[in-house]
C-alpha positions in Angstrom: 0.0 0.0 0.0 0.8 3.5 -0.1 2.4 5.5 2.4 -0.2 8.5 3.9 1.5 11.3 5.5 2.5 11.4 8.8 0.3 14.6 10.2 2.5 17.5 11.1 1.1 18.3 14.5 0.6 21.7 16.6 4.0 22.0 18.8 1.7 21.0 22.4 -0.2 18.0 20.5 1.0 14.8 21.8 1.8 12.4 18.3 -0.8 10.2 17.4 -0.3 10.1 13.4 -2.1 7.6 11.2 -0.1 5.6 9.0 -1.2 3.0 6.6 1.4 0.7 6.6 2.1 -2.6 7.1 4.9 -4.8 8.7 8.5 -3.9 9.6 11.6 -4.7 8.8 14.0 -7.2 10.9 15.4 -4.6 12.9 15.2 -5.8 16.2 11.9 -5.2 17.6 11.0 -8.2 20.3 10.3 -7.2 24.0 12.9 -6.2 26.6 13.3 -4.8 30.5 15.6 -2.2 31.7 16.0 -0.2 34.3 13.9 3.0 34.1 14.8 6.4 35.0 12.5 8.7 37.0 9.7 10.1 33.9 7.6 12.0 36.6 9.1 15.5 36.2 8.8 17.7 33.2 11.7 18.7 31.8 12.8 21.9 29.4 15.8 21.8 27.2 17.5 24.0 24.4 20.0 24.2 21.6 21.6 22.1 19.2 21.0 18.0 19.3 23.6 15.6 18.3 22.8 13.9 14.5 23.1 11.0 12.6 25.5 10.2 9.7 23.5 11.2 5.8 23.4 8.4 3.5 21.4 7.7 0.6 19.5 4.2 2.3 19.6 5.8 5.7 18.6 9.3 5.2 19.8 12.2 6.5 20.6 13.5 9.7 18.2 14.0 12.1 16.4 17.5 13.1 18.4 19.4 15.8 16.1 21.3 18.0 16.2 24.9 17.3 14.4 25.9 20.8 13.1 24.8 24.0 11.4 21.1 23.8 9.1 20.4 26.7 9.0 17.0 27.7 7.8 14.4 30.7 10.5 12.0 29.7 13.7 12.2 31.9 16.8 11.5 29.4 18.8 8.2 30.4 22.2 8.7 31.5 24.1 5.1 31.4 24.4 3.3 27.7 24.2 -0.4 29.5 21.0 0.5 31.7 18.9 1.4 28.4 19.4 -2.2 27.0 17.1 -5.0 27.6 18.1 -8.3 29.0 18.4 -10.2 25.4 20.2 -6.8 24.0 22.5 -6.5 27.3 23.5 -9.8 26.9 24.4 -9.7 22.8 26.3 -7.0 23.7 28.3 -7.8 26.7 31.8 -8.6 24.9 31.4 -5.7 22.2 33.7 -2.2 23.8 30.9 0.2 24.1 31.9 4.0 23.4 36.0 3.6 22.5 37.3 6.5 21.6 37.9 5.7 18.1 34.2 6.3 17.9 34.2 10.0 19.0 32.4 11.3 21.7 30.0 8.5 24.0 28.0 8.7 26.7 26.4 12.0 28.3 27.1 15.0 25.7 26.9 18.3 26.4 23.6 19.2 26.1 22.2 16.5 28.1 21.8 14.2 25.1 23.2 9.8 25.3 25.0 8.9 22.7 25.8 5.0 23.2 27.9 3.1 20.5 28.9 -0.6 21.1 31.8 -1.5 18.3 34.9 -2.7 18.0 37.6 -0.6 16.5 39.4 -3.9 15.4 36.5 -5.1 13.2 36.0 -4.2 9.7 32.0 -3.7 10.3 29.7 -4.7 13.2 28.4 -1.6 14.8 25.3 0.2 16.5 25.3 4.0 17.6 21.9 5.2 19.3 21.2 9.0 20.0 18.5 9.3 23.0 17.8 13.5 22.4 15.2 15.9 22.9 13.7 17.1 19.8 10.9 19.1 18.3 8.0 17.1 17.4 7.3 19.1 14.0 10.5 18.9 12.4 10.8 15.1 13.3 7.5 14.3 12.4 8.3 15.8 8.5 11.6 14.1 8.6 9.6 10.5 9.4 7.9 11.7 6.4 11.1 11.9 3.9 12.0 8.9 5.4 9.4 6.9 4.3 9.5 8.0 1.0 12.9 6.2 0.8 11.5 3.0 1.8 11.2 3.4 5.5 8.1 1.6 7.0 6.8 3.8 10.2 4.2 2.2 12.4 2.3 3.2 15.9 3.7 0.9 18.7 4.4 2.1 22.7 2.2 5.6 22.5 4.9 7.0 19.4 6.2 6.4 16.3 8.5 4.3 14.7 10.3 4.1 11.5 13.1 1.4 10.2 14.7 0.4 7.2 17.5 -2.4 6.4 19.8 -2.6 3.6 22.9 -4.6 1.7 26.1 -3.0 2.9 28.0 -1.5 -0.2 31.4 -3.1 1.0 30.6 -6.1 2.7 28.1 -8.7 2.6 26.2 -7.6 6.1 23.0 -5.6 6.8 22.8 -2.2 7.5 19.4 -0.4 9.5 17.8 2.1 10.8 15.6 2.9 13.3 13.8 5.5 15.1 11.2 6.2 17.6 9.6 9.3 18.8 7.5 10.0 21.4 6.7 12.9 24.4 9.4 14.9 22.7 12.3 12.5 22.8 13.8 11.2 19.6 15.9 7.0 19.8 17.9 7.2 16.9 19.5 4.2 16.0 22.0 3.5 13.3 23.3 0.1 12.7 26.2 -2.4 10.7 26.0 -6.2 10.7 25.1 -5.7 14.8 21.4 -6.4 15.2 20.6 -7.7 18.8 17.2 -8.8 19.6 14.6 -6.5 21.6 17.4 -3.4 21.1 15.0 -1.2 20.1 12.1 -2.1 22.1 14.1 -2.2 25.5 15.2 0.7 25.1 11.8 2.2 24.5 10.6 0.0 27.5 13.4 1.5 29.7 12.1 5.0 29.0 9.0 4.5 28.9 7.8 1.5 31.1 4.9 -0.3 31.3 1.9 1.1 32.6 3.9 4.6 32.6 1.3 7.3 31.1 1.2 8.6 27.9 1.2 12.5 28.0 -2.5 13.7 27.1 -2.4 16.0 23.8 
């Protein structure tokens, strides 16, 4: 079927966009536990966000917030404590954050930038950026994403869009996926380094179980 629009929403409205599609690609999506940072106070940030790499199958970077992003969603502040148990586990022997990377963990502006690779390997790599962002921009960029083949769907109160690909150099897979929801952006880049649930842990770790969504 075709794509419809994502809505682009009034900057107070809570996401609740109306996609006809179907399926999803074989990103990781199965269920997962973390711990869960405090959600119950609202927080206000500003100023730039940290972006992903622009490539032709993955898109371009993601929108930087240009202003103040109210939120209910607390940012995380440890890379390991955002996995799920199957994820954690996948990942236990892969260096998380070397410097060869650039800059991991807690930026700046309050935003987690997590990336488990090893500097050794030729390709097996995932980099997630947990930021604040406006829900406008993002909801036109899920928008241009989908008209590259990017399938978005409705799970967890937000939106989520993903996308795998043949690696041009190697015979691996190559993703992407994001999530949105109460003004906080999971975007996840990733190289022949898929682990079950990573995705949806991490979404259950900010957002847990029986946690409320934020009215519109």
């Amino acid at each position: 079927m075709t794509p419809r629009a994502l809505p682009r929403l009034a900057p107070a409205a809570l996401i609740v966009a109306a996609l006809l599609l179907s399926g999803c690609a074989p990103e990781p999506g199965a269920d997962g536990s973390a711990p869960t940072p405090d959600t119950s106070a609202s927080t206000t940030v500003a100023g730039p966000q940290p972006t992903a790499t622009a490539s032709a199958e993955a898109g371009g970077p993601a929108p930087v917030a240009s202003g103040s992003v109210v939120s209910t969603t607390v940012l995380p502040r440890d890379c390991a404590g955002i996995l799920g148990a199957p994820a954690r586990a996948a990942l236990a022997d892969v260096p998380l954050n070397d410097p060869a990377f650039g800059e991991g963990g807690v930026l700046a502006d309050g935003s987690l930038r997590c990336v488990w690779a090893d500097p050794a390997a030729d390709t097996a790599k995932i980099v997630t950026t947990i930021s604040y962002a406006e829900q406008n921009p993002v909801i036109d960029f899920l928008n241009e994403l989908t008209a590259i083949g990017f399938t978005c769907y409705e799970p967890a109160g937000g939106v989520r869009c993903e996308k795998t690909w043949q690696n041009e150099r190697y015979p691996v897979t190559d993703g992407r996926t994001l999530f949105f929801r109460d003004g906080v952006l999971v975007d996840t880049q990733f190289s022949h380094l898929a682990p079950e649930g990573y995705t949806s842990g991490i979404i259950a770790s900010l957002w847990p179980a029986g946690a409320a969504t934020p009215a519109a």
